[in-house]
C-alpha positions in Angstrom: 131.2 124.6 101.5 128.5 122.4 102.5 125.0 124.0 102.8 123.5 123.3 106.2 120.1 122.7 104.7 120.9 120.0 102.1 118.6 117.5 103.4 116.4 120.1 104.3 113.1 119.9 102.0 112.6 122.5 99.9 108.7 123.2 99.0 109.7 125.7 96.5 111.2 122.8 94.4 110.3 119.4 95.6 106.5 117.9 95.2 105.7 115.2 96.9 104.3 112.9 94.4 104.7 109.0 95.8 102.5 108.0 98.5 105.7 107.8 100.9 107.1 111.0 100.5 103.7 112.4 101.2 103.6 110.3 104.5 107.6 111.9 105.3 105.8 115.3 104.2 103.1 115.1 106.6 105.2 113.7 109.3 108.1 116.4 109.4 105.2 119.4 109.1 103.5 117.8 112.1 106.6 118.0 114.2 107.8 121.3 112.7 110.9 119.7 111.6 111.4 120.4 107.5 114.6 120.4 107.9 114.7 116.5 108.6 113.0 115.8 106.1 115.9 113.3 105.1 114.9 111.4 108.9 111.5 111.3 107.8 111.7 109.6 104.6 114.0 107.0 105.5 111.6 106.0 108.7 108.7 105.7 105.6 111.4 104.1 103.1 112.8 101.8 105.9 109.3 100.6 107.4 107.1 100.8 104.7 104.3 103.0 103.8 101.7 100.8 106.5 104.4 100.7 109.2 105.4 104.0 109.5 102.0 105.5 109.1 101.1 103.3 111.9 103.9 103.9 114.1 103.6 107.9 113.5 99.9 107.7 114.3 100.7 105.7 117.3 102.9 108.3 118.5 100.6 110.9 118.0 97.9 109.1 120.2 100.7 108.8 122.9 102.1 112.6 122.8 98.3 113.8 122.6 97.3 111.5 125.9 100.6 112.3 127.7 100.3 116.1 126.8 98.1 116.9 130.2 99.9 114.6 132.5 102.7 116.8 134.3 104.4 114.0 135.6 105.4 112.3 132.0 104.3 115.2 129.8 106.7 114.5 126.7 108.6 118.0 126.3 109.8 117.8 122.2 107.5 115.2 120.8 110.0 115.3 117.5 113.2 114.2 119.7 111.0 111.7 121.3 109.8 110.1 117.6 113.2 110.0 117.2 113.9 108.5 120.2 111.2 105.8 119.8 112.6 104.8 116.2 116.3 104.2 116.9 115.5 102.2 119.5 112.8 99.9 118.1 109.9 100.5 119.8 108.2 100.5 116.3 
């Protein structure tokens, strides 16, 4: 039977210990999302270390300035990373 959390990361026995899984680290506990933590490090692994940490702090700056606007307020800033990255607005 396949376990649900495979990809999931596990802190009890995975350390971070390359600057990119750091970066996927820091990314999925920003958006509460350890459990795609698989996503996160493919973003880093697929953009580079630069890109991505670019990209996620853009994103960041975006979800902050949007947070107190009521007409565009971004609901689940995780689903709109995601949303973001597939479609190549990176």
């Amino acid at each position: 039977m396949l376990n649900k959390q495979g990809y999931a990361l596990d802190q009890n026995n995975f350390k971070p210990n390359t600057p990119e899984t750091i970066l996927a680290k820091d990314m999925a506990i920003y958006f509460d999302d350890l459990s795609n933590f698989a996503f996160y490090l493919s973003v880093v692994n697929k953009l580079g270390y630069s890109k991505a940490y670019s990209f996620w702090k853009y994103t960041q700056n975006e979800i902050e300035e949007k947070k107190h606007d009521e007409r565009y307020s971004i609901r689940s800033p995780k689903k709109y990373f995601a949303w973001k990255y597939k479609r190549g607005h990176y």
